[in-house]
DRENPA-3360 file (N, C-alpha, C; in nm, 2 decimals, always signed):
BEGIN
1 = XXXXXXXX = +1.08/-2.25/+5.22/+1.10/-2.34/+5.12/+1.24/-2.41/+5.13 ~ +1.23/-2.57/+5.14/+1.39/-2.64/+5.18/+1.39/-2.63/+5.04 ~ +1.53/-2.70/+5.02/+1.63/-2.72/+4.90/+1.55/-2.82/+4.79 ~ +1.49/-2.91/+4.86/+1.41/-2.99/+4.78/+1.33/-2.94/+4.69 ~ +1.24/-2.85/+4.75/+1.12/-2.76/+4.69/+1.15/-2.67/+4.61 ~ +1.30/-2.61/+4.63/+1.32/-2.54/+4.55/+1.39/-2.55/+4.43 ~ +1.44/-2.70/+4.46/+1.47/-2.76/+4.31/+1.39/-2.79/+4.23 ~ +1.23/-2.84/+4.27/+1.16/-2.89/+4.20/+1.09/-2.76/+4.13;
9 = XXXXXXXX = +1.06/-2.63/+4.19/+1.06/-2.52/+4.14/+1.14/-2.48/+4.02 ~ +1.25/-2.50/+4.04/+1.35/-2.45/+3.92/+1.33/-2.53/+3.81 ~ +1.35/-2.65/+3.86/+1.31/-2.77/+3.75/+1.17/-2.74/+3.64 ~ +1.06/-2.65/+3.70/+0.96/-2.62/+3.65/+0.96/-2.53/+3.58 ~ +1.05/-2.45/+3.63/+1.13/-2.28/+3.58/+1.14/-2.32/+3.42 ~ +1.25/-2.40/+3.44/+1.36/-2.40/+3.33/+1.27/-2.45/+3.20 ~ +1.14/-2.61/+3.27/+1.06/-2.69/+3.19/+0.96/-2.54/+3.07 ~ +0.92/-2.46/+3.12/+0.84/-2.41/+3.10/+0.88/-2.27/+3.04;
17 = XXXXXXXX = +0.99/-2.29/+3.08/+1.11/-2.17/+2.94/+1.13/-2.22/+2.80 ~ +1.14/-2.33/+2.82/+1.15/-2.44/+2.71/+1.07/-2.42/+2.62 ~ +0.93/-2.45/+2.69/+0.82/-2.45/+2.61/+0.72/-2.26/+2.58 ~ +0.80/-2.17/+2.66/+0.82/-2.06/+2.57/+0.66/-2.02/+2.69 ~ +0.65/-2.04/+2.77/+0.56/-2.03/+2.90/+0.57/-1.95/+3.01 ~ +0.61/-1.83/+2.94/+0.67/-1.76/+3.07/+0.58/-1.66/+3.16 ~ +0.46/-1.68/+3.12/+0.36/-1.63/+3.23/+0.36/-1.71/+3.36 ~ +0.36/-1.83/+3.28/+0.34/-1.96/+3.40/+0.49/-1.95/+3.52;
25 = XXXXXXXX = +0.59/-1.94/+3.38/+0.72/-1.95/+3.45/+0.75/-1.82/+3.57 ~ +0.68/-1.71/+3.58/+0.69/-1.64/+3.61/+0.61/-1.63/+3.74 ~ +0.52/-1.67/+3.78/+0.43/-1.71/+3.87/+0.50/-1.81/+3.97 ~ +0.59/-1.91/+3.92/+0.62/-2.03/+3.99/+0.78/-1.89/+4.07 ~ +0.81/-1.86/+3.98/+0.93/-1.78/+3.99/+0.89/-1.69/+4.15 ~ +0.80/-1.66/+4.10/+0.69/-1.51/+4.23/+0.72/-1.62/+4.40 ~ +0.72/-1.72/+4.39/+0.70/-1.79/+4.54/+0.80/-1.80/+4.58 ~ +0.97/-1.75/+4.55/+1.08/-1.80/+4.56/+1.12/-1.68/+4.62;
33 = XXXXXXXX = +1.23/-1.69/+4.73/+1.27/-1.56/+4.79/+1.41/-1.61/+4.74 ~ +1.45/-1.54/+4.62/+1.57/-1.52/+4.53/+1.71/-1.48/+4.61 ~ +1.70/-1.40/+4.71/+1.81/-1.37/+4.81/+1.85/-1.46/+4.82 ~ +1.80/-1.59/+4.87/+1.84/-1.74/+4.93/+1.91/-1.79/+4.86 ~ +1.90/-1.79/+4.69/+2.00/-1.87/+4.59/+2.12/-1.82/+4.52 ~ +2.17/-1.92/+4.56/+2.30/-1.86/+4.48/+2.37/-1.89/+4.33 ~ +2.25/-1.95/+4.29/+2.32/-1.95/+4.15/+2.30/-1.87/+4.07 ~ +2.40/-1.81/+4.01/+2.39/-1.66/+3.93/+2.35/-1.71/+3.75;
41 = XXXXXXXX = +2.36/-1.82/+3.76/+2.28/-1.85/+3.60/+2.14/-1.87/+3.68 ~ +2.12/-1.91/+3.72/+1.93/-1.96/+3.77/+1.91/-1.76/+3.77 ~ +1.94/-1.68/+3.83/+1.90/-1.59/+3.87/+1.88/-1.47/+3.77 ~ +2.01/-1.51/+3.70/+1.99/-1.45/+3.53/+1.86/-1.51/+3.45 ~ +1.87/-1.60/+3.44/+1.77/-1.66/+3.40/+1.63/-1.65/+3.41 ~ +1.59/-1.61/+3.54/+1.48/-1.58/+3.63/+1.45/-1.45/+3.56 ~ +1.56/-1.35/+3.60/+1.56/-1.21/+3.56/+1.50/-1.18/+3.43 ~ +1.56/-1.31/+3.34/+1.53/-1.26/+3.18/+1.37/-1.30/+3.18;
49 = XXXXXXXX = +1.32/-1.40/+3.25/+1.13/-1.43/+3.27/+1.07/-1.32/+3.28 ~ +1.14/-1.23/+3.39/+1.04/-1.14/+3.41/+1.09/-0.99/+3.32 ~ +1.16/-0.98/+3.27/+1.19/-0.90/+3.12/+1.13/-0.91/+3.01 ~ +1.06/-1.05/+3.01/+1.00/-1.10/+2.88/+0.87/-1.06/+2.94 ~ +0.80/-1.09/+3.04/+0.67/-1.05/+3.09/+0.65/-0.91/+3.10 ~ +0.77/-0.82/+3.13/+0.78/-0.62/+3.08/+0.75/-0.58/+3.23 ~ +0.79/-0.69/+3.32/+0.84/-0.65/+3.51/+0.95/-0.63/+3.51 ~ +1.01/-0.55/+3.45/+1.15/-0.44/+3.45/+1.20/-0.42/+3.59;
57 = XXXXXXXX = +1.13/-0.37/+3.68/+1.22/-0.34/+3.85/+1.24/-0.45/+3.87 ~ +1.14/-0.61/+3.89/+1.18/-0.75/+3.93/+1.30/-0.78/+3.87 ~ +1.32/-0.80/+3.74/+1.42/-0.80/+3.64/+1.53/-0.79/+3.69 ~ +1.55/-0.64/+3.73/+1.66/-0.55/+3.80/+1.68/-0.61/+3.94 ~ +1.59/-0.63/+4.01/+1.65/-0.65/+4.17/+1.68/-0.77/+4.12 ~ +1.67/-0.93/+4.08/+1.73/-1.01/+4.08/+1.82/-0.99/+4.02 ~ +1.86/-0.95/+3.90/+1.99/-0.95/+3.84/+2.08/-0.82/+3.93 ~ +2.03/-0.81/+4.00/+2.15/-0.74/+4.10/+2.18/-0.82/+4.21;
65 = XXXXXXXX = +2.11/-0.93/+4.23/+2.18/-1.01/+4.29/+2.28/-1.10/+4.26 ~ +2.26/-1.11/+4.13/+2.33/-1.19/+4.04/+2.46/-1.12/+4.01 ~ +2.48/-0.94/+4.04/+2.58/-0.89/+4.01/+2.70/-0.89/+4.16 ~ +2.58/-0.89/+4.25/+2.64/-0.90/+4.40/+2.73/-1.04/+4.38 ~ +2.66/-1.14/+4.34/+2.76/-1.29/+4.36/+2.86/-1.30/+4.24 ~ +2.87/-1.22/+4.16/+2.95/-1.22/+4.02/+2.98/-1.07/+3.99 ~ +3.04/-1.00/+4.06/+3.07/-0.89/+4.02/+3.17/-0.86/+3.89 ~ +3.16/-0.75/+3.79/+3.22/-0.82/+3.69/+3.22/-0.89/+3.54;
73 = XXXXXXXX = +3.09/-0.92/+3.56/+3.05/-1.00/+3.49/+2.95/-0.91/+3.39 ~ +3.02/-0.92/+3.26/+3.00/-0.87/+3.14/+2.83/-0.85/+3.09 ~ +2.81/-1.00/+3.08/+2.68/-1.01/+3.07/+2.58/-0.94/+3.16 ~ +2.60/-0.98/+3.27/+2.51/-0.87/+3.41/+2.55/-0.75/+3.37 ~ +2.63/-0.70/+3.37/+2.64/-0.55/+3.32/+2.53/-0.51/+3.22 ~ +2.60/-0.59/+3.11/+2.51/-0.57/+2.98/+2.35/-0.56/+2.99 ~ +2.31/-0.66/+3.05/+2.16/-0.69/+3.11/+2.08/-0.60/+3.19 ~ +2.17/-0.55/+3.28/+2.15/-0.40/+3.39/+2.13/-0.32/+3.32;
81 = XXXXXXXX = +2.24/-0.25/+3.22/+2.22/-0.16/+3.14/+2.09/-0.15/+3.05 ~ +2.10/-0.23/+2.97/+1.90/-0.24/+2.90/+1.79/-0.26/+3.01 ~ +1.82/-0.28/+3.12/+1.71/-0.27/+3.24/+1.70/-0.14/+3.24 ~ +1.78/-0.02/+3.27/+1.82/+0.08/+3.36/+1.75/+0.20/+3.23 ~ +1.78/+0.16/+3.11/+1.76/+0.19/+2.95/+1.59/+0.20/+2.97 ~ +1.53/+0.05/+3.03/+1.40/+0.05/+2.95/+1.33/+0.11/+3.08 ~ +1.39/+0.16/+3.22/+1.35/+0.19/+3.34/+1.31/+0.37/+3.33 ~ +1.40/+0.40/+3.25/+1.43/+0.57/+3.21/+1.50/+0.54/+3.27;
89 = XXXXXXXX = +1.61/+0.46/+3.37/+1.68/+0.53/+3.44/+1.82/+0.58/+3.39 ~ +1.84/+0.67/+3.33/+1.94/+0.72/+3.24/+2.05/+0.71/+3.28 ~ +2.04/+0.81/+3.44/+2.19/+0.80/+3.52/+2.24/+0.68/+3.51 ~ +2.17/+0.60/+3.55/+2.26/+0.45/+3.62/+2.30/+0.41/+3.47 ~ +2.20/+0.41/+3.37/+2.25/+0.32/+3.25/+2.37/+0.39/+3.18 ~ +2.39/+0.54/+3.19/+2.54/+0.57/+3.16/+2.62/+0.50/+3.25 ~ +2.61/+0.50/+3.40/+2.71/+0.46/+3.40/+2.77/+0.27/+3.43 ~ +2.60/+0.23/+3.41/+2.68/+0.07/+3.34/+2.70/+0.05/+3.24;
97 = XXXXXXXX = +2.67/+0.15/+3.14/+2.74/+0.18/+2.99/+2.91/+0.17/+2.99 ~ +2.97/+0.27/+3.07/+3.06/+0.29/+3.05/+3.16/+0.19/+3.15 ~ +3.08/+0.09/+3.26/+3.11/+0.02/+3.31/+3.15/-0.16/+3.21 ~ +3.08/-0.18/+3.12/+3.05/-0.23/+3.01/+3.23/-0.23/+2.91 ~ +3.22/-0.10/+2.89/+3.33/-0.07/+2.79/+3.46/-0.11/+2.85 ~ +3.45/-0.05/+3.00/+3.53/-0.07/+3.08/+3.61/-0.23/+3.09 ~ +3.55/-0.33/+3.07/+3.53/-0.46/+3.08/+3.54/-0.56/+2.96 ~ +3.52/-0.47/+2.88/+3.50/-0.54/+2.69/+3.52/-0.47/+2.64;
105 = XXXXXXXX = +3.63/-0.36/+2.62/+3.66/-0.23/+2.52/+3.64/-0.28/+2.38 ~ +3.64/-0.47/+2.34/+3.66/-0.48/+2.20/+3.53/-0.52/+2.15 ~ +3.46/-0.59/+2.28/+3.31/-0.63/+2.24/+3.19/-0.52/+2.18 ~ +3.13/-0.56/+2.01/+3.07/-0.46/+1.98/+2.97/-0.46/+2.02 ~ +2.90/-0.54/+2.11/+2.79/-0.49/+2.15/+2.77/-0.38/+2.22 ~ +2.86/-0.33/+2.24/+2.86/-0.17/+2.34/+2.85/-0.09/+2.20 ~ +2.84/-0.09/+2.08/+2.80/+0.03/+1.97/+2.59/-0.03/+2.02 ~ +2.55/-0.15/+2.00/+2.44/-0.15/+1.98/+2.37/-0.10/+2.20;
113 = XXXXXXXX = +2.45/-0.11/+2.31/+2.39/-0.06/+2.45/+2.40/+0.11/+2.35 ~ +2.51/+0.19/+2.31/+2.51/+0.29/+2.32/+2.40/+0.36/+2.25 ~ +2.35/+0.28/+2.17/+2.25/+0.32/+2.06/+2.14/+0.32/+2.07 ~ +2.10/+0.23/+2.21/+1.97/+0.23/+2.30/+2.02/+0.32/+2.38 ~ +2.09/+0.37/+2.45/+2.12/+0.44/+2.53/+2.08/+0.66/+2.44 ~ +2.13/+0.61/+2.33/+2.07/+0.78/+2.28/+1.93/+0.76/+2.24 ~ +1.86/+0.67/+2.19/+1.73/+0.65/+2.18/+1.68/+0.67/+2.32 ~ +1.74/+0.67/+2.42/+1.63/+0.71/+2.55/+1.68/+0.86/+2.59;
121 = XXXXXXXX = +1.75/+0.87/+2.51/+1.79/+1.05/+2.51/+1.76/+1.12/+2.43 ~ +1.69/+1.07/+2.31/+1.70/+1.14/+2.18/+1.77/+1.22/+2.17 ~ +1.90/+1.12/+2.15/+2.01/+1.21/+2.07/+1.98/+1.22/+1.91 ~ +2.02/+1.24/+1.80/+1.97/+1.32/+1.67/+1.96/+1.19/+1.62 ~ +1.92/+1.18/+1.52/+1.91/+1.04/+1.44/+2.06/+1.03/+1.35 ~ +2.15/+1.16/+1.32/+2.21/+1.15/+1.25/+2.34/+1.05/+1.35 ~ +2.35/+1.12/+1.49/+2.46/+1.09/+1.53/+2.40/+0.92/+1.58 ~ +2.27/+0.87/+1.58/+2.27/+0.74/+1.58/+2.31/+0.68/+1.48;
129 = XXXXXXXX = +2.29/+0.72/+1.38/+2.32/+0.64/+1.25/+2.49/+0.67/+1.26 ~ +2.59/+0.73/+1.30/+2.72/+0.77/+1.28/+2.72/+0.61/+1.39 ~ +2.64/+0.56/+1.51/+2.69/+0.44/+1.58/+2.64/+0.34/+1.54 ~ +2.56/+0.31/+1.45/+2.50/+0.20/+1.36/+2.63/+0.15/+1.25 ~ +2.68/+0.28/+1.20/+2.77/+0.28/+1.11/+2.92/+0.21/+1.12 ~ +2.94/+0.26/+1.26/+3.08/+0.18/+1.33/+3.05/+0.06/+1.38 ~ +2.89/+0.05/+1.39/+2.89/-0.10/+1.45/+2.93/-0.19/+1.35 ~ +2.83/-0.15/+1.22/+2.85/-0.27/+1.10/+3.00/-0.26/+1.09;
137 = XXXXXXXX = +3.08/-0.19/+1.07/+3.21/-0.21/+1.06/+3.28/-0.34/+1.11 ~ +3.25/-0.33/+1.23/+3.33/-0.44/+1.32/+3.21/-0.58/+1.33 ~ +3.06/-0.55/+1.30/+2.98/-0.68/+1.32/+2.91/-0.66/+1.22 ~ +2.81/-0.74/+1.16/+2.68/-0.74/+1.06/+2.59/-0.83/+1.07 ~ +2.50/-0.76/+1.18/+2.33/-0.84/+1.21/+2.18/-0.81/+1.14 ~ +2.13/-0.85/+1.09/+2.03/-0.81/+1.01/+1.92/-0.73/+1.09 ~ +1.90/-0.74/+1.18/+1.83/-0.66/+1.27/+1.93/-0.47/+1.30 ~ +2.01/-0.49/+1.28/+2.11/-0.35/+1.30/+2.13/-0.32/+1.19;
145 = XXXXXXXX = +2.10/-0.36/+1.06/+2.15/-0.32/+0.93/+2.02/-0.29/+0.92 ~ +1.88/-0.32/+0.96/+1.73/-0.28/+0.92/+1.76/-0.20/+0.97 ~ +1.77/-0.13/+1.09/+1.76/-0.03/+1.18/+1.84/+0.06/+1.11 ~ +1.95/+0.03/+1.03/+2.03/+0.15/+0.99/+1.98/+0.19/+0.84 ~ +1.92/+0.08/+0.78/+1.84/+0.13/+0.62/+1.72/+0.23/+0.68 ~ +1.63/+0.19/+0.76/+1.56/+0.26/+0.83/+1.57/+0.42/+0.88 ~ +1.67/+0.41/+0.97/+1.72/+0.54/+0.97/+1.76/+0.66/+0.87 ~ +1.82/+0.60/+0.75/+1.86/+0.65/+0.63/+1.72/+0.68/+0.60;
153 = XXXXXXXX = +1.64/+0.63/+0.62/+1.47/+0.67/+0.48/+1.42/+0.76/+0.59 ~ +1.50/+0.76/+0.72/+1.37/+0.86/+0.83/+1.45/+0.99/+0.76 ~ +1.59/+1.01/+0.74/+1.63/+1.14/+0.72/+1.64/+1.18/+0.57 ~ +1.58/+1.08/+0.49/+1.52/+1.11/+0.33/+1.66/+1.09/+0.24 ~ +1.77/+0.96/+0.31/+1.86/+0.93/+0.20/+1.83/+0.83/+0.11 ~ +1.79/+0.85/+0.07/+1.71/+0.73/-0.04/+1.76/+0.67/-0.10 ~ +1.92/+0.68/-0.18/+2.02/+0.62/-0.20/+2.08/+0.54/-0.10 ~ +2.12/+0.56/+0.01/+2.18/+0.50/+0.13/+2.08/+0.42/+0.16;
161 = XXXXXXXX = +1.98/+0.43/+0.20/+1.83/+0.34/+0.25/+1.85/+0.24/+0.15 ~ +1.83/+0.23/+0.02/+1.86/+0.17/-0.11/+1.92/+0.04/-0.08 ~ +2.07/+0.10/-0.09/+2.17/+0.05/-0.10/+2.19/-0.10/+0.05 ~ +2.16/+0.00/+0.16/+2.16/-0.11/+0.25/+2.00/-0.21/+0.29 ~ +1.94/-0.15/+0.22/+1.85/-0.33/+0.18/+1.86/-0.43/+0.12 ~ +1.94/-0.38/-0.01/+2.00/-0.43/-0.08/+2.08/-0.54/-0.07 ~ +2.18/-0.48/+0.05/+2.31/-0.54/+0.10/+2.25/-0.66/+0.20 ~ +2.12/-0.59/+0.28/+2.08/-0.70/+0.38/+2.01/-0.83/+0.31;
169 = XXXXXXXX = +1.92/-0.81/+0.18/+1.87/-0.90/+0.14/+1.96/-0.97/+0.09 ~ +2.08/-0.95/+0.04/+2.19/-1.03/-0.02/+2.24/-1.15/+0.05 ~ +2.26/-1.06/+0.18/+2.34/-1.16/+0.28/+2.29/-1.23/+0.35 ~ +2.18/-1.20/+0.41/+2.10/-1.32/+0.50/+1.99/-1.35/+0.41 ~ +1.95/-1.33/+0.28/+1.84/-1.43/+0.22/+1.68/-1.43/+0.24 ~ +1.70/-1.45/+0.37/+1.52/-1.44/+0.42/+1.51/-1.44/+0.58 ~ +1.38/-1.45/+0.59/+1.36/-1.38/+0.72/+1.28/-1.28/+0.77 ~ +1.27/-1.24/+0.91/+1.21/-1.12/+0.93/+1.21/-0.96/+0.91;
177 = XXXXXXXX = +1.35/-0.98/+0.93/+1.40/-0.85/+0.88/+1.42/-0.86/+0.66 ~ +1.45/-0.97/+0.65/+1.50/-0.91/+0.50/+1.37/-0.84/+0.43 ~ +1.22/-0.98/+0.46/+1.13/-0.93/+0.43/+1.05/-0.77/+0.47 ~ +1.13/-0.71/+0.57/+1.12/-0.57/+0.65/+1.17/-0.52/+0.54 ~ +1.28/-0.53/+0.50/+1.40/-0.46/+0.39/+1.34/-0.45/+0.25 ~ +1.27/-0.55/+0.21/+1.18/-0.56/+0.03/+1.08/-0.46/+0.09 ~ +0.96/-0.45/+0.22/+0.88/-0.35/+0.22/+0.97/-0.21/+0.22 ~ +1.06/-0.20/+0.27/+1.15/-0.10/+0.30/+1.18/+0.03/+0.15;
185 = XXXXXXXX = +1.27/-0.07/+0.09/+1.30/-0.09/-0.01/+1.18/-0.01/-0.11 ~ +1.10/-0.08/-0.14/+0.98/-0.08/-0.22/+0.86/+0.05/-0.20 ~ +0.95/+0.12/-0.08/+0.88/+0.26/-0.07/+0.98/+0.40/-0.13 ~ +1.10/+0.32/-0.21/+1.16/+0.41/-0.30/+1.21/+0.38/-0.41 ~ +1.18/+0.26/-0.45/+1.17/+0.17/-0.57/+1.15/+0.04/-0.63 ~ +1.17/-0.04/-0.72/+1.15/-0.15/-0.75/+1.23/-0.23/-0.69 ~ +1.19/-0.36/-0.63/+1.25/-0.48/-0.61/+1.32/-0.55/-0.79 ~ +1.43/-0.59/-0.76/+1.49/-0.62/-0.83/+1.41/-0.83/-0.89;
193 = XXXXXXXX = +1.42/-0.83/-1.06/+1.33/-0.92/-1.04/+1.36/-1.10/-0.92 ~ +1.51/-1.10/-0.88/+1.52/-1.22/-0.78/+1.42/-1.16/-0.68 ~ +1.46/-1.07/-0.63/+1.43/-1.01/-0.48/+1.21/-0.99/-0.53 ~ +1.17/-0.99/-0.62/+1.05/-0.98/-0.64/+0.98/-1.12/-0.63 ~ +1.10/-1.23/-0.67/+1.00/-1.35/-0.66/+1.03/-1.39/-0.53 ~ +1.16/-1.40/-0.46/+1.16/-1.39/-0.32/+1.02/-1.33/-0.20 ~ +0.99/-1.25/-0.26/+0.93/-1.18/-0.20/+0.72/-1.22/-0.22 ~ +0.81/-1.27/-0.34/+0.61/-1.31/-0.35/+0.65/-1.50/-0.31;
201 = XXXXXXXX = +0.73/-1.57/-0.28/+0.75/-1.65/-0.20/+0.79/-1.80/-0.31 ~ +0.85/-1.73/-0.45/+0.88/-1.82/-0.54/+1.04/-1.83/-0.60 ~ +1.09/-1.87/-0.67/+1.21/-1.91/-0.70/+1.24/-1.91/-0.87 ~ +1.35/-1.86/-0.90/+1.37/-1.84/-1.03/+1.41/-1.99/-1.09 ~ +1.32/-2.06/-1.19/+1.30/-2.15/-1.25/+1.48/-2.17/-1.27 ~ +1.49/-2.33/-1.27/+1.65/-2.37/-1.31/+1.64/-2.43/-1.48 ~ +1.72/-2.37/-1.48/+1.76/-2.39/-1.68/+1.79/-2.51/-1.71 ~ +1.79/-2.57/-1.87/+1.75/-2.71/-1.92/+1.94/-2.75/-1.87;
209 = XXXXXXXX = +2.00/-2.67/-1.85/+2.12/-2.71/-1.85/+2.17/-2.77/-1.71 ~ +2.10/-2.74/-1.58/+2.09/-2.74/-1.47/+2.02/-2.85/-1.40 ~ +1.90/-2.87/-1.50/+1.84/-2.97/-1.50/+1.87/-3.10/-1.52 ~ +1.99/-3.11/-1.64/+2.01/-3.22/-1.71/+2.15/-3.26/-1.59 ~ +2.22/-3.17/-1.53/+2.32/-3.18/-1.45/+2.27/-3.29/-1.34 ~ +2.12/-3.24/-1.27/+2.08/-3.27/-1.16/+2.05/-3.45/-1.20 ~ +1.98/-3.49/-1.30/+1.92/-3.64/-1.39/+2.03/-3.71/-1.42 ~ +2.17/-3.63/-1.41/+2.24/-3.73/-1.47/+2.35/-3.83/-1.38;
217 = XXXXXXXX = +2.33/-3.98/-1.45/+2.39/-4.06/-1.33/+2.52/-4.08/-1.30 ~ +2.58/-4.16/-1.21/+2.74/-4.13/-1.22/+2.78/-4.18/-1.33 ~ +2.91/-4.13/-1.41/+2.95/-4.14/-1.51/+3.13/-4.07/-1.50 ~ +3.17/-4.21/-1.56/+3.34/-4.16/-1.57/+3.38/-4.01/-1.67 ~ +3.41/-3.96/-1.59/+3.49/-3.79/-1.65/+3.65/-3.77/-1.69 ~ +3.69/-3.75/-1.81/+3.83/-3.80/-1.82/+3.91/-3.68/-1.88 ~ +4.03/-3.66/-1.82/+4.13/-3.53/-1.90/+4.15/-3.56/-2.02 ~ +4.10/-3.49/-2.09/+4.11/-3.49/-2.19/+4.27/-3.43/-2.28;
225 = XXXXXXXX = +4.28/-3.34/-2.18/+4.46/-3.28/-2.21/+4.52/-3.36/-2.26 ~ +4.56/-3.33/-2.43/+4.66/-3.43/-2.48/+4.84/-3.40/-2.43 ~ +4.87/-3.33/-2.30/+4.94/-3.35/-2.23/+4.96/-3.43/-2.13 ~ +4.83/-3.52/-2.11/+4.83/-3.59/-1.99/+4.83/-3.66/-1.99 ~ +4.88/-3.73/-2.13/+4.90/-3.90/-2.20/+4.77/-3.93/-2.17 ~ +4.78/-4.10/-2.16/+4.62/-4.14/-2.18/+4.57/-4.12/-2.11 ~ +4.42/-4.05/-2.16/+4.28/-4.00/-2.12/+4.26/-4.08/-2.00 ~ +4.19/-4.24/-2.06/+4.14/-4.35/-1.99/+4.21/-4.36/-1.85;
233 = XXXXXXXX = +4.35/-4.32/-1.83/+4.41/-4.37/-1.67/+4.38/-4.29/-1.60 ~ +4.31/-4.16/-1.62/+4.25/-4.07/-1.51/+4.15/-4.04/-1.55 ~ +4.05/-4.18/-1.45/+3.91/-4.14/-1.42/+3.89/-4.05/-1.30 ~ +3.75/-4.00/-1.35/+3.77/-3.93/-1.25/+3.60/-3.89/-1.21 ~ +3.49/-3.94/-1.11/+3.38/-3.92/-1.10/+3.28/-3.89/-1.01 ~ +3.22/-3.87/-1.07/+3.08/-3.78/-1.06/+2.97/-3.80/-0.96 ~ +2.96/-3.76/-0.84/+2.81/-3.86/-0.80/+2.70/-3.82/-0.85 ~ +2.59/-3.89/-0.81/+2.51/-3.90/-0.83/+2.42/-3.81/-0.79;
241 = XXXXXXXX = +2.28/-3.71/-0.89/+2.21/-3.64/-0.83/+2.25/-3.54/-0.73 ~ +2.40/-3.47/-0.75/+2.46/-3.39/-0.67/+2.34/-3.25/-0.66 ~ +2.30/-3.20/-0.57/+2.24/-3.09/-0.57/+2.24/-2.97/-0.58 ~ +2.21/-2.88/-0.65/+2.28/-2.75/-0.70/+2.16/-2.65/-0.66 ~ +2.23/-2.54/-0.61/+2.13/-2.47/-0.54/+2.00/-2.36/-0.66 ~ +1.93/-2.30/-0.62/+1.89/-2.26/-0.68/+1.96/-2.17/-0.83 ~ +1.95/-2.12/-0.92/+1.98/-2.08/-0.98/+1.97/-1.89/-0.95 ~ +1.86/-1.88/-0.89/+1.86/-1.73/-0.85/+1.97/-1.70/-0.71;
249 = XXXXXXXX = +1.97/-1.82/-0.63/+2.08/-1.78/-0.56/+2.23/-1.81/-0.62 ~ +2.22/-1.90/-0.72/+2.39/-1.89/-0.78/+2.39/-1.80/-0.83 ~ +2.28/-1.69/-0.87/+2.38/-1.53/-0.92/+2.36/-1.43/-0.83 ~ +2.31/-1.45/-0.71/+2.32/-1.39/-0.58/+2.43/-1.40/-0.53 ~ +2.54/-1.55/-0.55/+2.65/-1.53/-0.49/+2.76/-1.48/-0.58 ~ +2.73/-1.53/-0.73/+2.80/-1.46/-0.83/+2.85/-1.31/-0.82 ~ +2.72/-1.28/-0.83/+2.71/-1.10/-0.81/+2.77/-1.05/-0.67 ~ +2.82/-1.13/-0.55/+2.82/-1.05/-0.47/+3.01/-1.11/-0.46;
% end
């Protein structure tokens, strides 16, 4: 394959990543002898196609070529490791675990490699939940705060389980996971009534007072402070039809 061919290749690569085609993308990928290239983004890239298709050793030999021309390189590391993770291969993934830390001692994504890393060891649930716990400290993803309400109801804290669905529905609103969190949730008590109409996919009705805010047109607003001498020389106004958020989420942010 010359250079030409293999641009138009890539060009197809990338078209059909886009469009979320990665069977196809993966096929066109199969005719390319990857040794030959040297761009460590195309190759990463390549690598994540066949990660998404669950060809885990393909995965691996390209993105180790990608580490051959970019040694170093955080992300490859990172990437290797969840290969090595979903491979069994435990030895190697400790030690691009600790190659990882070595490189980004501050980046927390090394709490969330380590915590796939004892899931392929079954280490205890307690001491995963002790690295879920340091992670939120330093980050807070709704996908790692499920996993950690979760954890809590596997080992029957039902309080703590509680508490952090709670905290996830608060903060991110909606979604895959929050709606994970109200089923969660709702296998040790009531959804609260926001979080109930949330959930059945409706909204807490806005008050006549809210209403009348939203209909009303611009109009001059004046200090009334009889410290401020005349009223009339400080106008001061209003636009029009300003938009005010739901009323169930203004005491979602009240409350929090």
């Amino acid at each position: 394959m010359d250079k030409y061919e293999y641009q138009v290749c890539a060009d197809q690569i990338k078209h059909l990543i886009d469009e979320r085609r990665f069977a196809e993308a993966m096929n066109i990928a199969d005719t390319i002898d990857w040794r030959k290239v040297r761009s460590v983004s195309m190759l990463c890239t390549v690598s994540e196609v066949y990660k998404i298709n669950k060809k885990y050793e393909e995965a691996r030999d390209i993105l180790l070529l990608a580490y051959d021309r970019h040694p170093g390189g955080r992300s490859i590391v990172y990437a290797l490791c969840e290969l090595a993770i979903k491979l069994n291969d435990v030895l190697q993934a400790k030690g691009l675990y600790e190659e990882f830390v070595s490189l980004a001692p501050e980046d927390t994504s090394k709490y969330i490699l380590l915590y796939k890393l004892y899931e392929a060891l079954d280490v205890s649930v307690e001491e995963r939940i002790e690295v879920l716990e340091e992670f939120k400290k330093r980050d807070y993803r709704e996908r790692w705060a499920y996993e950690l309400a979760y954890l809590y109801h596997k080992i029957g804290q039902e309080t703590r389980c509680v508490q952090e669905c709670d905290e996830l529905i608060l903060w991110f609103g909606d979604g895959k996971y929050v709606k994970k969190a109200m089923d969660l949730k709702m296998q040790h008590t009531r959804l609260s009534r926001e979080q109930q109409l949330k959930y059945e996919g409706r909204q807490e009705p806005l008050t006549d007072q809210f209403m009348n805010m939203q209909n009303t047109p611009v109009q001059q607003i004046y200090d009334t402070d009889p410290q401020a001498g005349n009223p009339q020389e400080i106008p001061i106004q209003r636009p029009v039809n300003r938009q005010y958020p739901p009323y169930g989420q203004m005491q979602q942010v009240s409350s929090g």
